[in-house]
C-alpha positions as a printed NumPy array, in Angstrom:
array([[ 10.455,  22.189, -10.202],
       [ 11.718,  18.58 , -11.858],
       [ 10.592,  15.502,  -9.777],
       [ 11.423,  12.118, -11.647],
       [  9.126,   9.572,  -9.789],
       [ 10.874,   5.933,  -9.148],
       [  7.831,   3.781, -10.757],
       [  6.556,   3.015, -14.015],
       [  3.934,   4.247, -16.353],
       [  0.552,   2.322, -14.661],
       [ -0.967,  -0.772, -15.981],
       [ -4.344,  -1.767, -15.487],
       [ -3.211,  -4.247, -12.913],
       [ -1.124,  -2.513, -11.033],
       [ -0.823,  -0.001,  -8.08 ],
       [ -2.692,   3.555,  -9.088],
       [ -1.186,   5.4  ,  -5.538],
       [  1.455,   6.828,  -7.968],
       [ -0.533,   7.72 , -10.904],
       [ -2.526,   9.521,  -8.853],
       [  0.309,  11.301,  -7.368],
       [  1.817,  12.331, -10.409],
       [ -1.546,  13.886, -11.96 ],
       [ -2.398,  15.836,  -9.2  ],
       [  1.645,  17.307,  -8.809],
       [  1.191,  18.221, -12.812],
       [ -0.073,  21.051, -12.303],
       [  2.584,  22.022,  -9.839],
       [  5.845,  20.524, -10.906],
       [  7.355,  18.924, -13.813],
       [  6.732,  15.584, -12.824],
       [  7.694,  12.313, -14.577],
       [  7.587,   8.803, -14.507],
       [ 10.749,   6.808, -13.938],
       [ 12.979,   5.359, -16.841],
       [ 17.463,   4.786, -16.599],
       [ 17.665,   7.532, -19.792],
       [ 15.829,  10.119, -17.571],
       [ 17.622,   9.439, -14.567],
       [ 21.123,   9.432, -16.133],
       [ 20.471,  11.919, -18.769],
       [ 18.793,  14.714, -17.723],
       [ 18.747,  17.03 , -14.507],
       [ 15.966,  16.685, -11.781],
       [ 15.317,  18.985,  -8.441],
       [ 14.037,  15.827,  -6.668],
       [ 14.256,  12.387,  -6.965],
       [ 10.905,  10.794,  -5.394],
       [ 11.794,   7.231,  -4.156],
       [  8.876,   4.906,  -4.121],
       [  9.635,   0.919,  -3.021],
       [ 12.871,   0.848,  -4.267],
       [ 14.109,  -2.723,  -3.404],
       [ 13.343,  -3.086,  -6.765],
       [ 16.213,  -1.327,  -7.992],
       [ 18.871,  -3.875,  -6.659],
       [ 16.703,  -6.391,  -6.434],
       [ 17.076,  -9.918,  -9.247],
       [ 16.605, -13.379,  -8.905],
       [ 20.064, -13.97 , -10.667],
       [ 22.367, -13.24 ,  -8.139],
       [ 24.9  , -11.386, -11.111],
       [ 21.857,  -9.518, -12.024],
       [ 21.678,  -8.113,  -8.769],
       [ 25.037,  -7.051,  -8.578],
       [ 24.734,  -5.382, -11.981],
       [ 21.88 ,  -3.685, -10.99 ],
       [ 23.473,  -2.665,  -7.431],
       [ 26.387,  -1.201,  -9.465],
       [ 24.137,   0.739, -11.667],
       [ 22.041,   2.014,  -8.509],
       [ 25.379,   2.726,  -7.242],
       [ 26.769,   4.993, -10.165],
       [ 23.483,   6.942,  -9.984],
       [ 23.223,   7.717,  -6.29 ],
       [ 27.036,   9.078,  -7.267],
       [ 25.381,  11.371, -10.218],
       [ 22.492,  13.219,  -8.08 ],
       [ 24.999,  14.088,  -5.319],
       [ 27.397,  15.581,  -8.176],
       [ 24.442,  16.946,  -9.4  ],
       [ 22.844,  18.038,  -6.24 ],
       [ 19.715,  16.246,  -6.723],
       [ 17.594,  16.014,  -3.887],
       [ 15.701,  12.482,  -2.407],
       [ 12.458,  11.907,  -1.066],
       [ 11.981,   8.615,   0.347],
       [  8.472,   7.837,   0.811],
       [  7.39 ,   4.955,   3.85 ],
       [  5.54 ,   2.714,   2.569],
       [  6.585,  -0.042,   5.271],
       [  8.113,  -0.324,   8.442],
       [ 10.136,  -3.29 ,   6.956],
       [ 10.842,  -5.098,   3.527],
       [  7.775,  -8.257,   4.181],
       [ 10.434, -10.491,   2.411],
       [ 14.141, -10.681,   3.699],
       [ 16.073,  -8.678,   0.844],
       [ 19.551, -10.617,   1.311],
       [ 22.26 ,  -8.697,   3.056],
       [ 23.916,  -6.693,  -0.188],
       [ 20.006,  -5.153,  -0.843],
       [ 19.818,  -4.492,   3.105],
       [ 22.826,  -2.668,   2.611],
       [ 21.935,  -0.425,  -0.556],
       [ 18.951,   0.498,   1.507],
       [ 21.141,   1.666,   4.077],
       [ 23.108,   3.81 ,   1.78 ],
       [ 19.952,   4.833,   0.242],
       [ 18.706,   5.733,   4.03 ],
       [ 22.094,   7.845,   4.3  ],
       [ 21.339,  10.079,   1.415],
       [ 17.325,  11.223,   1.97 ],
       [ 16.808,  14.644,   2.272],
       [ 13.304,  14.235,   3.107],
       [ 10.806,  11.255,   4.19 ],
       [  7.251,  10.889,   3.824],
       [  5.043,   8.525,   6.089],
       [  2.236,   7.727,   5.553],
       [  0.268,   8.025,   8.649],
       [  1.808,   8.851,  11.953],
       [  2.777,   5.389,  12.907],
       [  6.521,   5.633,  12.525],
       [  9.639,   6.254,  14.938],
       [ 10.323,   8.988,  13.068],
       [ 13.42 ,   9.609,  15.878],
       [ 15.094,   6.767,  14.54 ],
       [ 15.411,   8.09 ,  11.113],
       [ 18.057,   9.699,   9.082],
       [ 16.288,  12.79 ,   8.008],
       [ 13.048,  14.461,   9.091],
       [  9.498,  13.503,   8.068],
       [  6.635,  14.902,   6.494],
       [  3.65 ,  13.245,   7.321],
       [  0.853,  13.216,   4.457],
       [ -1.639,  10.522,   4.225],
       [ -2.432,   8.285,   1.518],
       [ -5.041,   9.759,  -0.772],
       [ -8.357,   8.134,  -1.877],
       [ -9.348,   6.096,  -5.183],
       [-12.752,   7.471,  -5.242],
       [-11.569,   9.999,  -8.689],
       [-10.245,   6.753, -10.361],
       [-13.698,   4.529,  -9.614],
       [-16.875,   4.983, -12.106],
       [-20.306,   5.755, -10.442],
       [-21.568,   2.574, -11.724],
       [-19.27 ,   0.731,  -9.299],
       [-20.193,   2.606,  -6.164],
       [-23.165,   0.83 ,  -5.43 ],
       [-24.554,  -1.548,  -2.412],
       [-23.915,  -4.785,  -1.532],
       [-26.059,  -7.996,  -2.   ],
       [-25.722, -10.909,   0.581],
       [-23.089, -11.665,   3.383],
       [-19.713, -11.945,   1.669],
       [-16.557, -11.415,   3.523],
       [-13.794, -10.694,   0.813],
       [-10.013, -10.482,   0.993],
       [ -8.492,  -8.966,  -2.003],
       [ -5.253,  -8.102,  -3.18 ],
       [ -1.414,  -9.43 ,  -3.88 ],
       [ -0.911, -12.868,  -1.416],
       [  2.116, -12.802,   0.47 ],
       [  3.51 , -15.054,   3.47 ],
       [  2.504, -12.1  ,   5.943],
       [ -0.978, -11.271,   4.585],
       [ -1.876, -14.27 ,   5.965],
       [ -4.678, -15.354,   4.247],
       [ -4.55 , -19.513,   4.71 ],
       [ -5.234, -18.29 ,   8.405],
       [ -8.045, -16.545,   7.826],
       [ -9.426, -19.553,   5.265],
       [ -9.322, -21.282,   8.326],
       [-10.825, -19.086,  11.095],
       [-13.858, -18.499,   8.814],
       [-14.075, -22.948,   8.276],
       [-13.997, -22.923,  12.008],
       [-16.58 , -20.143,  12.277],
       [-20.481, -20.283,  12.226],
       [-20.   , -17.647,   9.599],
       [-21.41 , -19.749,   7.061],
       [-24.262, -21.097,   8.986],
       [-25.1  , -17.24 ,   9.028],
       [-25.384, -16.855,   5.869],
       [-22.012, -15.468,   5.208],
       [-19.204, -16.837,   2.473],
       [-15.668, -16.333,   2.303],
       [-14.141, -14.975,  -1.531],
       [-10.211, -14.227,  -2.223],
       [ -9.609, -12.202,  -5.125],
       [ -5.632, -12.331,  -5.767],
       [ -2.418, -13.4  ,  -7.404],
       [ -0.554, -15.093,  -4.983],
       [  3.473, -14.507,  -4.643],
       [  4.501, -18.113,  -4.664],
       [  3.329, -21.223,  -6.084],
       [  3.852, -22.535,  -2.276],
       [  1.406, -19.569,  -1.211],
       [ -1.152, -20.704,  -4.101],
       [ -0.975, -24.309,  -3.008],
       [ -1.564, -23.018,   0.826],
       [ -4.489, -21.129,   0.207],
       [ -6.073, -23.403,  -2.007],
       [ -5.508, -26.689,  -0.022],
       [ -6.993, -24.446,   3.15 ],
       [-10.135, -23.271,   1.107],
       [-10.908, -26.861,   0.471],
       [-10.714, -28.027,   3.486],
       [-12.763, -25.181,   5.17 ],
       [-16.261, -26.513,   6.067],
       [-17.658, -23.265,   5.176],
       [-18.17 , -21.638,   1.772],
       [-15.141, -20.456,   0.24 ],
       [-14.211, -19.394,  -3.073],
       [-11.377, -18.332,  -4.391],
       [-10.196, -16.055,  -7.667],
       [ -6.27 , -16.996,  -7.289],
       [ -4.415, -14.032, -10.242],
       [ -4.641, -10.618, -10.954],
       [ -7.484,  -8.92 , -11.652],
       [ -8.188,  -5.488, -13.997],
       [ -9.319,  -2.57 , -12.071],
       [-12.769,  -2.859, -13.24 ],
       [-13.117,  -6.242, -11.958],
       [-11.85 ,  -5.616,  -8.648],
       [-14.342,  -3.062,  -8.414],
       [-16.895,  -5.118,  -8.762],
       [-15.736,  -7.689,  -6.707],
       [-15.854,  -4.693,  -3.65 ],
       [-19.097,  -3.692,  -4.258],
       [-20.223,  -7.25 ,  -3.93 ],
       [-19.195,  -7.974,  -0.677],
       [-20.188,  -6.315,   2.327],
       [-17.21 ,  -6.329,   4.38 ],
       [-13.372,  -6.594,   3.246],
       [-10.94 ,  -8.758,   6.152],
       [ -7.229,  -7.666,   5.998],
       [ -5.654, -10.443,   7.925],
       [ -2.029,  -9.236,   7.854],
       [  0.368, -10.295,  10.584],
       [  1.048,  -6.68 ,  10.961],
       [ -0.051,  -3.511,   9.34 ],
       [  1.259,  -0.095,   8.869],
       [  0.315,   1.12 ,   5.625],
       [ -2.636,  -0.447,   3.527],
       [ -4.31 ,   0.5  ,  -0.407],
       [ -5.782,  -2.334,  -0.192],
       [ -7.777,  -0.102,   2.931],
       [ -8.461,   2.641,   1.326],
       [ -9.509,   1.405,  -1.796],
       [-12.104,  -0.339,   0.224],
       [-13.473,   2.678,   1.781],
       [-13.498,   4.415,  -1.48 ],
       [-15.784,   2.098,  -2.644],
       [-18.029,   2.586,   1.018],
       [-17.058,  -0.947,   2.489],
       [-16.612,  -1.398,   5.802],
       [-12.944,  -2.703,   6.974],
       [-11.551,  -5.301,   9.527],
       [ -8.206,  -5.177,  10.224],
       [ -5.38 ,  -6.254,  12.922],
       [ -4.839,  -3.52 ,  15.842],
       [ -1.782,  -1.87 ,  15.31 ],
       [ -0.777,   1.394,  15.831],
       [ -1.124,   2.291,  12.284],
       [ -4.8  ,   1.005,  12.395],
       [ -5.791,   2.509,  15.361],
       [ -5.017,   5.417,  13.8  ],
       [ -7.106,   4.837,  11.3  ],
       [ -9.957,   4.079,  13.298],
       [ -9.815,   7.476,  14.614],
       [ -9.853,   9.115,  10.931],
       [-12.855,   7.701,   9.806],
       [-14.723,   5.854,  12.533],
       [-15.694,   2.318,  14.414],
       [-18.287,   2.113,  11.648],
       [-16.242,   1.648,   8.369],
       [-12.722,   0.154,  10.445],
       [-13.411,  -2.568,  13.02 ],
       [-10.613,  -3.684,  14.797],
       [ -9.385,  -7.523,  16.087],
       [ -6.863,  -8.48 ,  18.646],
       [ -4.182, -10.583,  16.578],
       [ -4.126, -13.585,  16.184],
       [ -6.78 , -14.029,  14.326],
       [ -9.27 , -16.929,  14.419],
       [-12.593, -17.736,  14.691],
       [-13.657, -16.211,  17.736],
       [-11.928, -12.566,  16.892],
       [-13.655, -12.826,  12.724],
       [-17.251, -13.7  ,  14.518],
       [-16.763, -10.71 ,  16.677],
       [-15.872,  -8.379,  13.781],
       [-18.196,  -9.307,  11.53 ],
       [-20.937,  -9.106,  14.078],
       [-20.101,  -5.427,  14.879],
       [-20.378,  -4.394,  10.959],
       [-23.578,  -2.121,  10.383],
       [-25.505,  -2.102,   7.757],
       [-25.092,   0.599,   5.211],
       [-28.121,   2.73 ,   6.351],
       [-26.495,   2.377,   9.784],
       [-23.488,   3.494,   9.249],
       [-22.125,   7.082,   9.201],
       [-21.36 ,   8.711,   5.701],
       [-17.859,   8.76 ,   5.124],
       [-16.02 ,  11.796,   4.277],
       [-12.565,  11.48 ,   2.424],
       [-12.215,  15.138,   1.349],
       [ -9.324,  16.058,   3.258],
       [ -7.505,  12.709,   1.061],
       [ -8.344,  14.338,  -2.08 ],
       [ -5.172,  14.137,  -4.033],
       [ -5.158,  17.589,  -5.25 ],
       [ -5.2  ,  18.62 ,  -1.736],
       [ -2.015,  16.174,  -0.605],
       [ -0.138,  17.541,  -3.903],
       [  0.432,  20.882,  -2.285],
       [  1.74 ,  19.131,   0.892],
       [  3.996,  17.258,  -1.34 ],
       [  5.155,  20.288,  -3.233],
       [  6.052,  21.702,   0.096],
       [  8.448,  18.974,   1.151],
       [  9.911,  18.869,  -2.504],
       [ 10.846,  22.736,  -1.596],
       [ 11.942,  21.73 ,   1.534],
       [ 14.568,  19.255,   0.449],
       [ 15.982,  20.878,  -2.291],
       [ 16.467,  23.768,   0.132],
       [ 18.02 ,  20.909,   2.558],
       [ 20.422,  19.454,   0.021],
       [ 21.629,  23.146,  -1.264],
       [ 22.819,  23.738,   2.62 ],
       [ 24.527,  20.098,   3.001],
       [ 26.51 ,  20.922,   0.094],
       [ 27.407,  24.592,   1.179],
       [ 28.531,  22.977,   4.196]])
């Protein structure tokens, strides 16, 4: 079986979920990363979307159009083709309002799925255009040198990862200021590039005028880097407005640190996968009272319960994959027998 993935070769900045993906399906498919020659030139059983705003997507508002043309024109050649699509979820919503013409290629997009994959459970999968498979993001411990795994020193409460508008991480500058978190030994780091230069300026005008001890590491980091900024800390915040699906999570419990996060559904579930010890949960909003709380309920490391992420081992989520490839192709042959 043929599965051209919609991302790019990785970098050592970006986003390893799909890497990882693609190394474990290797074994079990023909799979590739994304490029316009192999989508237009050669034949593919399945067409694995991942993100793809970015497809129709510009700044330049004739850019976009070109590009929705050219998204167009292929959606036109896997249906003459027979190709089928896999849509994975990777959010309940864009987290940045796409314009109207993008809304509507993701609607047309929506239209032609054979197949969707969430990500957890938390998902109206009724309200969707084709069924779902659920299969849960895998772990990053395979990717993460020994030498990295190791325990924390001190009290440091990090947030790491891209900065957007939603994340919001000025607010949680601010509930730790207003805290006694720093009186208690603990500081405050933020490892990440932020979207905007308005986002930048936010965070940094907040972590100067927090009255505890912030610091901040405002770009992109390599992976090794991050790593070690993990294993320094001894608890990662994720202060997100909302929250359905998270790497930023579970590259923190690869790395056996502890995680406080909003309460959604998504989180609550979880919670229930790998315990109260390693995700500790707030009421939103979030502020001083609710980050005391949290932070107070985090054990120590001998305290806590070993975590177990066998059953997210990505050779064992490839064969769930490979079964809703199979699936969809089989789906596709019968729409267009009908």
């Amino acid at each position: 079986m043929r599965v051209l993935h919609t991302v790019y070769p990785p970098s050592d900045q970006g986003n390893p979920f799909a890497s990882l993906l693609i190394d474990a399906l290797s074994e079990k498919t023909d799979s590739s990363y994304f490029s316009w020659r192999a989508a237009f030139l050669e034949r593919w059983d399945v067409v694995h979307f991942q993100w793809p705003e970015k497809y129709f997507v510009a700044g330049n508002p004739l850019v976009s159009l070109a590009k929705r043309l050219r998204f167009r024109v292929w959606m036109r050649l896997l249906k003459w083709r027979r190709t089928a699509i896999v849509l994975t979820i990777h959010n309940l919503a864009t987290h940045e309002d796409p314009g109207k013409a993008a809304a509507a290629e993701l609607a047309r997009l929506d239209r032609r799925v054979d197949r969707y994959v969430a990500l957890n459970p938390a998902v109206d999968m009724v309200g969707l255009a084709a069924p779902v498979d659920v299969i849960p993001h895998g772990h990053y411990r395979s990717i993460i040198p020994n030498i990295e795994r190791a325990p924390s020193s001190g009290r440091r409460i990090l947030y790491f990862g891209f900065i957007r508008a939603y994340k919001n991480v000025p607010g949680l500058i601010r509930a730790f200021g207003a805290s006694n978190l720093s009186g208690r030994g603990y500081d405050l780091r933020i490892v990440g590039k932020p979207h905007t230069p308005e986002i930048a300026a936010d965070v940094q005008s907040s972590a100067e005028d927090a009255t505890g001890q912030v610091t901040t590491l405002l770009k992109a980091v390599n992976d090794n880097d991050l790593y070690r900024e993990i294993t320094r800390s001894s608890v990662v915040v994720l202060p997100y407005a909302d929250l359905y699906n998270s790497g930023a999570l579970l590259m923190a419990l690869s790395l056996d640190r502890p995680v406080i996060a909003p309460r959604t559904p998504a989180t609550e579930y979880y919670q229930s996968q790998f315990g109260v010890d390693w995700v500790l949960l707030y009421d939103s909003p979030l502020d001083e009272g609710s980050l005391e709380s949290a932070v107070a309920n985090v054990k120590d490391a001998g305290e806590r319960a070993a975590l177990e992420l066998g059953s997210l081992d990505w050779p064992v989520l490839a064969i769930d994959y490979l079964r809703t490839y199979q699936v969809a192709t089989t789906h596709v042959g019968r729409r267009h027998r009908r």
